[in-house]
SEBADREN-592856 format. One record per residue: x, y, z of N, C-alpha, C, O in turn. Coordinates in pm, whole numbers, plus 50000, padded with zeros to 5 digits. Layout:
# residues N
{{X Y Z} {X Y Z} {X Y Z} {X Y Z}} ...
//
This chain:
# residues 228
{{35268 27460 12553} {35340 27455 12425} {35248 27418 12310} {35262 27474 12201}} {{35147 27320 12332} {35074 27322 12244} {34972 27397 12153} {34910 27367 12051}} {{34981 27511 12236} {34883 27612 12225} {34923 27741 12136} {34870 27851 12123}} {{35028 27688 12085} {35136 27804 11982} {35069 27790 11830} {34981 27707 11804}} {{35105 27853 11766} {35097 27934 11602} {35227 27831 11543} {35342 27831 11588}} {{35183 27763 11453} {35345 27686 11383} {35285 27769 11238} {35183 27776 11170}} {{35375 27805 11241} {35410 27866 11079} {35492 27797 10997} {35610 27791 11031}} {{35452 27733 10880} {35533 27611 10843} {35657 27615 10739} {35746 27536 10707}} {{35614 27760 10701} {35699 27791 10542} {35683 27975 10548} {35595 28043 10495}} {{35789 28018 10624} {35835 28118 10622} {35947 28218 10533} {36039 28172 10465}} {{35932 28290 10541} {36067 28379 10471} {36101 28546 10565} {36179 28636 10532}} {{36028 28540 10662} {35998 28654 10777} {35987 28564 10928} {35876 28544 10977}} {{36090 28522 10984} {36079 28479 11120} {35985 28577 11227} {35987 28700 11229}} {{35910 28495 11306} {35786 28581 11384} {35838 28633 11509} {35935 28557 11521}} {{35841 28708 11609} {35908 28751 11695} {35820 28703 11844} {35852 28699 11963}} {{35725 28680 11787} {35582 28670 11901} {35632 28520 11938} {35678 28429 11868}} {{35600 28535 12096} {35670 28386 12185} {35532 28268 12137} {35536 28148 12163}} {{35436 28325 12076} {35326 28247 12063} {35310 28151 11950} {35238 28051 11946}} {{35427 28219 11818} {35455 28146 11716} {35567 28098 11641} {35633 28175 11571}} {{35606 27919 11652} {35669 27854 11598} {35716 27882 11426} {35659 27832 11329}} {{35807 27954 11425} {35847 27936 11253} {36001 27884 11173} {36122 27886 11198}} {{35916 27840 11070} {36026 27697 11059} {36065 27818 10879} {36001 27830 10774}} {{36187 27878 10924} {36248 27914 10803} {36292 27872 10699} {36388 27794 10703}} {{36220 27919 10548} {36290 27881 10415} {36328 27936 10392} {36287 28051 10371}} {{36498 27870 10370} {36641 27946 10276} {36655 27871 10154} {36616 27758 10127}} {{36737 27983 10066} {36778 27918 09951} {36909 27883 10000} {36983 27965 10054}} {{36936 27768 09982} {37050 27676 09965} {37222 27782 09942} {37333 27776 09996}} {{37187 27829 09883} {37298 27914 09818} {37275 28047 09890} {37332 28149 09852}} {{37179 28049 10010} {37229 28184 10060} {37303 28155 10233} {37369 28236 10298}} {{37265 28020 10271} {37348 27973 10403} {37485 27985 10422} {37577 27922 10370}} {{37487 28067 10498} {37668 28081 10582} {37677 27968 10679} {37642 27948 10796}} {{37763 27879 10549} {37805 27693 10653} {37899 27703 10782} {37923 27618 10868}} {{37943 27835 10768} {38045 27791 10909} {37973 27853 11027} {38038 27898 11122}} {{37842 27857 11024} {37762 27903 11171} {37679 27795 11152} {37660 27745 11041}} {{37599 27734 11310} {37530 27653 11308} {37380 27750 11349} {37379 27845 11427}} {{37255 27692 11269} {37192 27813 11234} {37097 27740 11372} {37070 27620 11370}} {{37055 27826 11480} {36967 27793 11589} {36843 27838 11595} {36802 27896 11696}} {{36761 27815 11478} {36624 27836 11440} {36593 27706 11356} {36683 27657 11288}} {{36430 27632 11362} {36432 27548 11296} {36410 27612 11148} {36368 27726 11129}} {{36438 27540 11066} {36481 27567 10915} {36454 27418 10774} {36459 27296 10785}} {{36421 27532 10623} {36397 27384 10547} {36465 27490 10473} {36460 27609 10507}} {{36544 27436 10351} {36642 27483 10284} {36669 27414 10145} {36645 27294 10151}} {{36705 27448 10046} {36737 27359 09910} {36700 27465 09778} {36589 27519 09786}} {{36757 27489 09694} {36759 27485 09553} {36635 27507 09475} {36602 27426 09388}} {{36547 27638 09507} {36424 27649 09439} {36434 27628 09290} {36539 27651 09229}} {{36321 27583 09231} {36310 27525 09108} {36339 27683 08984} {36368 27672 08865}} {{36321 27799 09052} {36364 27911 08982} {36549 27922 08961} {36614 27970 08868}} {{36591 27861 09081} {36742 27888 09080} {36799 27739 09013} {36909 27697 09049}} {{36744 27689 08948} {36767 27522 08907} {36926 27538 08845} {37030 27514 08907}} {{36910 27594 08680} {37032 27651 08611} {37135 27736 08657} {37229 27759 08580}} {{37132 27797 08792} {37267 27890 08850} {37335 27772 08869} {37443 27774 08810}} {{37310 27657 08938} {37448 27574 08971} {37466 27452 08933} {37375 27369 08931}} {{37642 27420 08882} {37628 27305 08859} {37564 27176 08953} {37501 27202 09055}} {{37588 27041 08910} {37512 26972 08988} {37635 26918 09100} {37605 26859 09204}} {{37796 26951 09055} {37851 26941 09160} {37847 27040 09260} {37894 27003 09368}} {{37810 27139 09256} {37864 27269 09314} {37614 27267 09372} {37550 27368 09343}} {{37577 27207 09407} {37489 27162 09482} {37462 27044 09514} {37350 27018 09559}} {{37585 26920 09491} {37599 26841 09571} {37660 26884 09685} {37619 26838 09792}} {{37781 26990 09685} {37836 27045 09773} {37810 27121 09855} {37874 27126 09959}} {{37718 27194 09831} {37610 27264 09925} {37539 27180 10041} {37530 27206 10161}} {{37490 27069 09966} {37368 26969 10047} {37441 26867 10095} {37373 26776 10143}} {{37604 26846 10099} {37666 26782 10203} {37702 26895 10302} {37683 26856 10417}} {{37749 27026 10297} {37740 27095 10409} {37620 27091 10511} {37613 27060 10630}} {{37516 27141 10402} {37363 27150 10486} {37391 26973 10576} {37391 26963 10699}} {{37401 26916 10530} {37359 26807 10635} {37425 26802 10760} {37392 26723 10848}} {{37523 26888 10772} {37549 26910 10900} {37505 26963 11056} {37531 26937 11174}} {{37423 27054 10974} {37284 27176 11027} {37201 27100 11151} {37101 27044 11107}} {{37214 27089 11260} {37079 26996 11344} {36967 27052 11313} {36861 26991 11294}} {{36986 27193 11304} {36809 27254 11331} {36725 27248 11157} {36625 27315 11132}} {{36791 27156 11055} {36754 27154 10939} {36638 27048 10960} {36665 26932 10991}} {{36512 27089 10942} {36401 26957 10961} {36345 26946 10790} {36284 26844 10759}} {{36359 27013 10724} {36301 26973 10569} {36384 27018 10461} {36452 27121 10473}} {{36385 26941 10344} {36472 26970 10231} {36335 27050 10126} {36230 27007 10079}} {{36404 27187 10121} {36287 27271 10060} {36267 27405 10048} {36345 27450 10131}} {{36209 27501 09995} {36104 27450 09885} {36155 27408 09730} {36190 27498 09654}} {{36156 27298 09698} {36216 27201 09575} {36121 27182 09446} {36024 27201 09519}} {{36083 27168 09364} {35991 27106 09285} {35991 27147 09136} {36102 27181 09094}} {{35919 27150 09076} {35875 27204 08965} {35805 27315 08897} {35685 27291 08885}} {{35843 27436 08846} {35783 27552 08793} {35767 27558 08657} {35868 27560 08587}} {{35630 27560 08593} {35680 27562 08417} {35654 27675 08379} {35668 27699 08259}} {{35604 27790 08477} {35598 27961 08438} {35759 28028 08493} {35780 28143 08455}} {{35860 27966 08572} {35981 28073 08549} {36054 28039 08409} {36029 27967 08313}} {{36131 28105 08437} {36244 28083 08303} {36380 27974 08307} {36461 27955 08216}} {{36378 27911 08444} {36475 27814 08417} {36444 27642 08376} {36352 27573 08419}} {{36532 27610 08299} {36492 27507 08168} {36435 27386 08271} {36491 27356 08376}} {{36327 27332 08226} {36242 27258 08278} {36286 27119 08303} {36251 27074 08412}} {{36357 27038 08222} {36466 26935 08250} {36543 26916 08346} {36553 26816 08418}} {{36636 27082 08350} {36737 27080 08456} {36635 27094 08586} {36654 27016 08680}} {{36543 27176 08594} {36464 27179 08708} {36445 27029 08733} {36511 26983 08826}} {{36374 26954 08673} {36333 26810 08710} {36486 26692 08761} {36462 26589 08825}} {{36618 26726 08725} {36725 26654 08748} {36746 26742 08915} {36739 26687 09024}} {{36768 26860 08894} {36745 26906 09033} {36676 26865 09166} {36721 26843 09278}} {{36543 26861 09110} {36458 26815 09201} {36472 26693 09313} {36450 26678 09433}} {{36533 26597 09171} {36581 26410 09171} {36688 26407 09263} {36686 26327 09357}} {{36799 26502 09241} {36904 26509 09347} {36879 26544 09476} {36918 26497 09583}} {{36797 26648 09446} {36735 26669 09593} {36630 26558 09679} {36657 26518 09792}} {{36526 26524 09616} {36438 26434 09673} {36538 26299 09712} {36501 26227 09805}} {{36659 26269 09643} {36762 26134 09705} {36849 26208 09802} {36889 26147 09900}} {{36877 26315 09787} {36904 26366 09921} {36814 26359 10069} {36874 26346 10176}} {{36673 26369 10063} {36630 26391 10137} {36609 26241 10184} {36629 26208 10301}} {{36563 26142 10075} {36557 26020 10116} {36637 25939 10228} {36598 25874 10325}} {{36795 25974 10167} {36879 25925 10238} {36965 25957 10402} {37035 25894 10481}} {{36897 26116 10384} {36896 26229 10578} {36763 26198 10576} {36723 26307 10537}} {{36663 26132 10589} {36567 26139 10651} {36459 26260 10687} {36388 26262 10787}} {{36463 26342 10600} {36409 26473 10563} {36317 26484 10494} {36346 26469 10376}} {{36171 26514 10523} {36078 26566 10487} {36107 26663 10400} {36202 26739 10420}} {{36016 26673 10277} {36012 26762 10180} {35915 26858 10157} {35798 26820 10158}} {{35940 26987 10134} {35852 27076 10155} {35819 27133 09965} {35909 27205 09921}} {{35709 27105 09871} {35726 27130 09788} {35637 27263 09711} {35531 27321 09734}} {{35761 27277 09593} {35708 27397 09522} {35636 27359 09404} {35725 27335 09322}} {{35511 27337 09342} {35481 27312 09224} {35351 27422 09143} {35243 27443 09197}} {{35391 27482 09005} {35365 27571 08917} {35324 27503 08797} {35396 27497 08698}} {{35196 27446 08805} {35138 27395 08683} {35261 27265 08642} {35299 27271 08525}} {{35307 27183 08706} {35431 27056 08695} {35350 26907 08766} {35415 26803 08773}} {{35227 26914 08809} {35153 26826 08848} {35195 26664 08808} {35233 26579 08888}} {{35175 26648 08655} {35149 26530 08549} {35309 26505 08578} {35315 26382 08583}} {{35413 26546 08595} {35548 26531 08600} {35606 26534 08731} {35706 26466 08752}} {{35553 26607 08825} {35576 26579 08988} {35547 26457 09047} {35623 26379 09104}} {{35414 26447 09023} {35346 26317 09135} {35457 26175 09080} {35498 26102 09170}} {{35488 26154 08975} {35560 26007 08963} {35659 26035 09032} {35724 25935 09064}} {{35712 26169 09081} {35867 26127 09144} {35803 26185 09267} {35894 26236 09332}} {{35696 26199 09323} {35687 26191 09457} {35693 26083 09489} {35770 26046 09578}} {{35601 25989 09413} {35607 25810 09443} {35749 25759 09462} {35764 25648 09512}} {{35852 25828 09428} {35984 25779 09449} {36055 25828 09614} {36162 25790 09661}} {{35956 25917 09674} {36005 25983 09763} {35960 25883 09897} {35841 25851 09891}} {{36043 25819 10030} {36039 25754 10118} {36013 25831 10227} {35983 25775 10333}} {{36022 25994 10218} {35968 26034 10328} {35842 26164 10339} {35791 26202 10233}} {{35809 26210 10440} {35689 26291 10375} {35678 26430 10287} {35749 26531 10286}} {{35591 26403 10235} {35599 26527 10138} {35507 26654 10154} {35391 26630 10123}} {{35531 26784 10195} {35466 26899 10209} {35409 26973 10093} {35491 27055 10052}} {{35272 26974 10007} {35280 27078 09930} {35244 27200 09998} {35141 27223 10060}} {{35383 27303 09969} {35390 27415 10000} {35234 27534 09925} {35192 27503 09813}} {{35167 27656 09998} {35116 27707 09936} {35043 27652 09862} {35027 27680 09743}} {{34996 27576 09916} {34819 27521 09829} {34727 27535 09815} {34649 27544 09910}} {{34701 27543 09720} {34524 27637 09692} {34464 27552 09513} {34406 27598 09414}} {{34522 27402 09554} {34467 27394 09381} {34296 27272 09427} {34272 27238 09543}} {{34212 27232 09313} {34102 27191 09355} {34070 27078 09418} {34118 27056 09529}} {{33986 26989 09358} {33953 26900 09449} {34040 26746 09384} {34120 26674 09443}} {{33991 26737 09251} {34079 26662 09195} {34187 26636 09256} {34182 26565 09356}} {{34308 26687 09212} {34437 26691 09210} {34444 26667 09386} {34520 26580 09430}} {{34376 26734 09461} {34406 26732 09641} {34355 26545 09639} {34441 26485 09704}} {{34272 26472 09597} {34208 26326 09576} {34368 26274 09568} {34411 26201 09658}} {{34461 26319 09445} {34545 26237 09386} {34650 26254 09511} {34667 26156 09584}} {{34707 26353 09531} {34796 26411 09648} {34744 26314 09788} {34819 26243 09854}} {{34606 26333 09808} {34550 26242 09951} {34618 26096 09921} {34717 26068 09989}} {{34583 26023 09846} {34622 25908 09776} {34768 25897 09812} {34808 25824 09903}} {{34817 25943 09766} {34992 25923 09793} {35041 25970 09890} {35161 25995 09889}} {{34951 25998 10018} {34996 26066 10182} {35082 26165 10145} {35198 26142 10179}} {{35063 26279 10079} {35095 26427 10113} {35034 26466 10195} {34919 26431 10222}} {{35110 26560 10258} {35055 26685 10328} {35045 26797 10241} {35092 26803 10128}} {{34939 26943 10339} {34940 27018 10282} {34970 27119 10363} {34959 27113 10485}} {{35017 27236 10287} {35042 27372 10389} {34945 27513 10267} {34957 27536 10147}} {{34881 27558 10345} {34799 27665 10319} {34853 27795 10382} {34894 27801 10498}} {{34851 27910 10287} {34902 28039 10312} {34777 28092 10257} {34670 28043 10219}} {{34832 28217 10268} {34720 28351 10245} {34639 28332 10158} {34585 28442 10150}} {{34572 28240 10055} {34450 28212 09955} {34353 28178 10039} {34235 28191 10009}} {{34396 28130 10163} {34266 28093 10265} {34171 28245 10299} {34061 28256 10353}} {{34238 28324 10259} {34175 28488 10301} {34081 28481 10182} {33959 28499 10186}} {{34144 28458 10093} {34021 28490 09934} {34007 28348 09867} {34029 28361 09746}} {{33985 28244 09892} {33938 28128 09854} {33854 28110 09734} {33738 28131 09768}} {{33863 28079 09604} {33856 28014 09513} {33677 27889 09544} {33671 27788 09614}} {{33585 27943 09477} {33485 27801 09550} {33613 27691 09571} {33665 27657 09678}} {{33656 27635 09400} {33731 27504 09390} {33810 27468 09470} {33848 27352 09481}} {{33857 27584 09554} {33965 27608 09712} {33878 27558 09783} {33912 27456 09845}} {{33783 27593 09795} {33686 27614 09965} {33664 27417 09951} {33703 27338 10037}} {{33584 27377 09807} {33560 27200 09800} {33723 27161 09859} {33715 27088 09958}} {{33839 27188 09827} {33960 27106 09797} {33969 27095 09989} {34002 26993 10048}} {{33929 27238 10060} {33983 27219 10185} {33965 27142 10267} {34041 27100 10355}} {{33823 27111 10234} {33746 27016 10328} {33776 26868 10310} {33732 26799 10402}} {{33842 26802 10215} {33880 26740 10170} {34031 26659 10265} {34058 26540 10279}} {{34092 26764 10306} {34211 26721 10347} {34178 26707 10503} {34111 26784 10572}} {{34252 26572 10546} {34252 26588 10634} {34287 26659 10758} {34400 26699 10731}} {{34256 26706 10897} {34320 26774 10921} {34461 26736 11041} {34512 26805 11130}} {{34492 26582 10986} {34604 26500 11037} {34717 26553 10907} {34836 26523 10904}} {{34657 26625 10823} {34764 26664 10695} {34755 26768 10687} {34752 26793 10567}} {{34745 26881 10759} {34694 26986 10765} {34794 27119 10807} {34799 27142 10928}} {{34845 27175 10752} {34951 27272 10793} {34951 27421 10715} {34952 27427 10592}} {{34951 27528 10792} {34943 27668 10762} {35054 27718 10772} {35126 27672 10860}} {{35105 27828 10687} {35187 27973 10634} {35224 28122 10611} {35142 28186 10545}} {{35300 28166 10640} {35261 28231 10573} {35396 28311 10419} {35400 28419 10362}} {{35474 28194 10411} {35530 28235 10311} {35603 28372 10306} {35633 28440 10404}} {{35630 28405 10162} {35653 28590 10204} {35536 28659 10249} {35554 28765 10308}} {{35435 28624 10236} {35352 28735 10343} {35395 28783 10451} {35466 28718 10528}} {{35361 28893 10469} {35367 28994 10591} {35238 28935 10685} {35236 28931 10808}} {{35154 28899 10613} {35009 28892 10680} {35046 28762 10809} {35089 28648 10792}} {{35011 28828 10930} {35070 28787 11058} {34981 28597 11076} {34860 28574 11070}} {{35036 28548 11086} {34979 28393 11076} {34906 28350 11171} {34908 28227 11177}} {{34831 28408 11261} {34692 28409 11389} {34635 28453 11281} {34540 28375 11273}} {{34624 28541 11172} {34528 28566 11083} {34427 28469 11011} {34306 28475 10987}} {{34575 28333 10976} {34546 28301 10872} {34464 28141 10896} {34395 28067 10826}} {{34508 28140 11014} {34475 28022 11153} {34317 28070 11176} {34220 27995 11172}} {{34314 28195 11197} {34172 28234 11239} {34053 28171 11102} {33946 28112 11120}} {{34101 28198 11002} {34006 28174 10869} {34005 28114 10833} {33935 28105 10732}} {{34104 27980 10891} {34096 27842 10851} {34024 27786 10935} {33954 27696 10888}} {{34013 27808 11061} {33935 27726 11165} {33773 27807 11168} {33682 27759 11236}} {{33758 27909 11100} {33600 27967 11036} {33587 27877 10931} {33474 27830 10943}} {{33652 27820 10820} {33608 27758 10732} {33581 27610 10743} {33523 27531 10669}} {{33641 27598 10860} {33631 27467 10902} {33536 27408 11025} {33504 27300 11075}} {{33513 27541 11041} {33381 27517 11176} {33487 27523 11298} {33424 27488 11397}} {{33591 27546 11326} {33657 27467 11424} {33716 27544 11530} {33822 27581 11480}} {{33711 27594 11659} {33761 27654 11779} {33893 27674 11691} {33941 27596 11610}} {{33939 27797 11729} {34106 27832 11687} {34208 27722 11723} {34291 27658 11658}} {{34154 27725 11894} {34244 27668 11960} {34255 27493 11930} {34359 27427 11932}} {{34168 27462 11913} {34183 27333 11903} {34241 27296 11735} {34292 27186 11715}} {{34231 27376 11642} {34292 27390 11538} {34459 27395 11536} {34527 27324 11462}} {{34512 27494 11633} {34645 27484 11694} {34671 27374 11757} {34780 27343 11709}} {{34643 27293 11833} {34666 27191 11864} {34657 27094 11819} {34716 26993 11857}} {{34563 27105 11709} {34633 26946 11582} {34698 27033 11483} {34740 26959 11394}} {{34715 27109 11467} {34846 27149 11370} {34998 27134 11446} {35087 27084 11377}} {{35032 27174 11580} {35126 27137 11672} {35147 26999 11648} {35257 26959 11610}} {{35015 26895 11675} {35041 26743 11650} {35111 26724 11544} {35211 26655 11529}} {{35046 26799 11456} {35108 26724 11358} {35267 26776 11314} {35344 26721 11235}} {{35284 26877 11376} {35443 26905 11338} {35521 26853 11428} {35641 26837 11407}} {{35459 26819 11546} {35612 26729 11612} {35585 26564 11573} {35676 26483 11592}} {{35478 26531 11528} {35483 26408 11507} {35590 26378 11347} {35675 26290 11334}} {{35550 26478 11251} {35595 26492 11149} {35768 26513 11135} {35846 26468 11051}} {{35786 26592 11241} {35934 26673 11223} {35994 26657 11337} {36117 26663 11325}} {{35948 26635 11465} {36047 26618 11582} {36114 26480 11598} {36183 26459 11697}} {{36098 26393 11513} {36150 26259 11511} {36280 26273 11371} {36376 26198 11351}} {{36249 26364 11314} {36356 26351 11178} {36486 26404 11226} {36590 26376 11165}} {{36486 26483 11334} {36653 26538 11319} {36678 26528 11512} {36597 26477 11590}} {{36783 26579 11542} {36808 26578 11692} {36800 26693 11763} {36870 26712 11863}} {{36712 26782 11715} {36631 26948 11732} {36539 26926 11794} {36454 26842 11764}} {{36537 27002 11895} {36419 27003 11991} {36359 27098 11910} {36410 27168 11823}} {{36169 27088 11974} {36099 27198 11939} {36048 27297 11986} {35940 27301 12045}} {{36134 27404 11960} {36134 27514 12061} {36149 27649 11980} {36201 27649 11869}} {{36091 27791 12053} {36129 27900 11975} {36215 27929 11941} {36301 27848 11976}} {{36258 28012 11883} {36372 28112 11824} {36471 28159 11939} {36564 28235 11914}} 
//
């Protein structure tokens, strides 16, 4: 079992018995009266902030808590390149991150140039925090290390940025988690070019990324960790 592909932040479930994928839904697209038997992170992207009131996604995220196979509240955060109003995004966020506080749910996050305005309300957050799709430099990965984030890396690991390549080495790889988001690009790909950049046997790369997702996520809900 240890020897599997965890894909951490999906939108294309993998079919291959070799890889673990933990599906992101939007909040508002879950059918509550099935119990969904794939593991799953779910919530209110910072693009969909303004579609709903804040009762009518309190009401959502008391259904969701019903969900066993729900292990993260996500992808949540801050965008200041879409078009929905940047305030309501940040009150959003707040509801969500005290949601997650209080189910015991890891957060999987979205952030779009919202840095200077994110990190103070991560400090408010009691449980762990995922930045989703990361590829920013070394700096900012210093400030993130500091406040025990994790990170999850998708497809920029293929075309790396120098300021990418300094930031990677940087993280530990006890915080260390791969993607592949909407990519198509099959996630043994993306595993392969992370453990080249890192000097590191594939396999043994899979096996502290495994560590770290059942240490991370198999204690938060009453979901075993198992395929699809």
């Amino acid at each position: 079992m240890k020897n599997v592909y965890i894909d951490l932040h999906t939108h294309h479930l993998s079919k291959s018995d070799d890889v673990i994928s933990v599906q992101s839904l939007f909040l508002q697209d879950i059918d509550y009266k099935s119990e969904l038997t794939f593991p799953f992170s779910a919530a209110i992207h910072p693009w969909h902030s303004t579609i709903f009131d804040f009762k009518e996604i309190f009401k959502m995220l008391k259904e969701l808590s019903t969900q066993k196979n729900l292990i993260a509240i996500g992808e949540t955060g801050l965008d200041k390149v879409c078009s929905a109003d940047y305030e309501i995004q940040k009150r959003v966020f707040e509801l969500q991150l005290e949601f997650a506080n209080s189910h015991n749910k890891p957060l999987i996050i979205h952030s779009v140039k919202g840095w200077n305005e994110l990190i103070p309300l991560l400090n408010r957050a009691k449980v762990p925090c995922v930045m989703h799709g990361f590829s920013e430099g070394a700096q900012l990965t210093h400030r993130l290390i500091d406040i025990g984030c994790y990170f999850s890396v998708g497809k920029s690991i293929l075309n790396p940025s120098p300021r990418f390549l300094d930031a990677i080495k940087l993280i530990p790889l006890t915080s260390l988690f791969l993607e592949t988001d909407v990519s198509l690009i099959p996630i043994e790909e993306i595993y392969h070019e992370m453990a080249k950049i890192l000097n590191l046997p594939v396999d043994l790369l899979k096996i502290q990324i495994y560590s770290n997702f059942t240490s991370l996520f198999s204690s938060q809900s009453d979901i075993q960790v198992t395929h699809q």
